[in-house]
Every structure is written in C-alpha cells, then in structure tokens.
C-alpha positions in Angstrom: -142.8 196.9 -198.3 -140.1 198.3 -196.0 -139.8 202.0 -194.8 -135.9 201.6 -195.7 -133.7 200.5 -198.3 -130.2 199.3 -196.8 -126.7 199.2 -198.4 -123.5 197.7 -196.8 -121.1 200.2 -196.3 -117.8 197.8 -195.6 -116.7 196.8 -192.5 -114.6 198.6 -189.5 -113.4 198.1 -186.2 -115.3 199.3 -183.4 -112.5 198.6 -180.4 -111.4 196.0 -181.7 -114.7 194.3 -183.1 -114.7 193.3 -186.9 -118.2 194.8 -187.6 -120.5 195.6 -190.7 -121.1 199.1 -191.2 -124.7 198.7 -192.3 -126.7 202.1 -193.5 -130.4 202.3 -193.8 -132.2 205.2 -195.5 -135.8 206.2 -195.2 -137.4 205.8 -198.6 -139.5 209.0 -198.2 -139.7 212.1 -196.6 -143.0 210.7 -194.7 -140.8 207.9 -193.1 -138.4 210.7 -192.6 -140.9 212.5 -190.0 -142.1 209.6 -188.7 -138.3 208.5 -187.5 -136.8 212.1 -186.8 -134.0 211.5 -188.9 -133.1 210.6 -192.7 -131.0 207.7 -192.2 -128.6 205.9 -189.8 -125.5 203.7 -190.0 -124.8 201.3 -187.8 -122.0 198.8 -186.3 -123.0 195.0 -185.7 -120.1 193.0 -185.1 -119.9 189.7 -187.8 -119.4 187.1 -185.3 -122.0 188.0 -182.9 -124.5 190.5 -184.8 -124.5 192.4 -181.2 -125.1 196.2 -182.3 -122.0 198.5 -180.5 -122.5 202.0 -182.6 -125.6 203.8 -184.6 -125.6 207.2 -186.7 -128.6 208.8 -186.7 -128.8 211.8 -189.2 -131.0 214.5 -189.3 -133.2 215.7 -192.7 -130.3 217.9 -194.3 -128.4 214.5 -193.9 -126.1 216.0 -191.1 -124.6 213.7 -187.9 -127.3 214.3 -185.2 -126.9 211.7 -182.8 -124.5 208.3 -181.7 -125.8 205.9 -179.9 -123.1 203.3 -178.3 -123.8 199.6 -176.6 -121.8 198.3 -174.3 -121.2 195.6 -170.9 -123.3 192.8 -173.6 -124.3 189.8 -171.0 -125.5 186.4 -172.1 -128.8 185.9 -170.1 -130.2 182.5 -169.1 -132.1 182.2 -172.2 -129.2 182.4 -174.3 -129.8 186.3 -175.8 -127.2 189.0 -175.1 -128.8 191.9 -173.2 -126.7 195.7 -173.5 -126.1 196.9 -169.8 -124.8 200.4 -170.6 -126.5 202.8 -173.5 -125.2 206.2 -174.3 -126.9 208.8 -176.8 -125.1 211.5 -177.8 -126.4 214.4 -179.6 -123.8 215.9 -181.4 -125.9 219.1 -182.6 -126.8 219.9 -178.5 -123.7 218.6 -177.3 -126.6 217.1 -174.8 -125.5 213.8 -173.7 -127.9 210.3 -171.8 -126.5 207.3 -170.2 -128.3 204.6 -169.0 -126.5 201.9 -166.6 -128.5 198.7 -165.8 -127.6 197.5 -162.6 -130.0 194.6 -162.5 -132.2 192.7 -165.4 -134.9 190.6 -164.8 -136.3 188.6 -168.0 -140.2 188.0 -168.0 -141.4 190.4 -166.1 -144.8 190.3 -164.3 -145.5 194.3 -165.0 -148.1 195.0 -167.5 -147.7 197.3 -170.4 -150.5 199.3 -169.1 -148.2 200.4 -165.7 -145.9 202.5 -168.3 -149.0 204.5 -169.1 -148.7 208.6 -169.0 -151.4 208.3 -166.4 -150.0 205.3 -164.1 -146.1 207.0 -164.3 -148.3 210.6 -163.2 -147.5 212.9 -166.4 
C-alpha cells in the first residue's frame, strides 16, 4: 500500500516546458510527520518526465517550500542528471542552492563514509 494517493492536476508550462502538474497527498497524519509536510505538487515535463518544480506544503496545507531543477545533462548511461537544485522556503524566506560542477557516476565511496561519525558531527 502507498503512503500517498496522487491526482493529476492538469498540465502547465514551466518556461516553456508542457508538464503534468502531478499532486500527491499523504494518506494520514502519520505519513504526514514522517514527510514534514502534507502534500506536494509537482512539474514533470510529458516528453521527458524530467522533474523542473515541487510544492511542498506544510500540515495546515499552506506553501512551505519550492524546490526547482535545472542544467538536466544526459550522462553516458543514458539518464539525465540535474546540475543545479534550489529550495526555497517560502515561510523563512531562507533560501539553498546547490551547483554541481562535476558528476562522476559509479562511484568507489562507500555509504559508510557519509556516516555522522566519518563527516565529524
């Protein structure tokens, strides 16, 4: 059974990209506080079901955050791989970007060297 039930909400343009706008709601309050937030909509582009916008709303169902994708690159194993990431919380007015310079697929790094211990917190 899923933790959310999703409804399509139409479609819109997201600069110039005819996307699905694609909602999925947590079915209980449980999955609700597991997630920190009630729901979320997002923007996946039909022809190329890349991801370029999210909603994420809090528990009173208000806009808490937007997340946006951009600089998509095919890599050599044929997936598309987001170079920039932005989360904006719209509550805080707090803002994150993250720029990827470089990506390297298959990396030799264990899971186990992203540890709380091994990264010294």
């Amino acid at each position: 059974m899923s933790d959310f039930t999703y409804t399509l909400k139409g479609s819109e343009k997201i600069d110039g990209k005819d996307c699905w706008k694609l909602e999925s709601k947590c079915i209980n309050a449980g999955v609700e506080d597991a997630n920190g937030y009630s729901r979320k909509v997002a923007w996946i582009e039909k022809s190329t079901y890349l991801t370029w916008k999210i909603e994420f709303y809090d528990h009173a169902d208000k806009l808490l955050k937007i997340e946006t994708f951009g600089d998509y690159r095919k890599q050599p194993d044929g997936k598309y791989f987001a170079f920039r990431l932005s989360m904006q919380n719209v509550q805080s007015s707090r803002k994150s970007e993250i720029v990827i310079n470089r990506y390297q697929a298959g990396s030799a790094l264990k899971e186990s060297a992203f540890s709380a211990t091994t990264l010294g917190q």
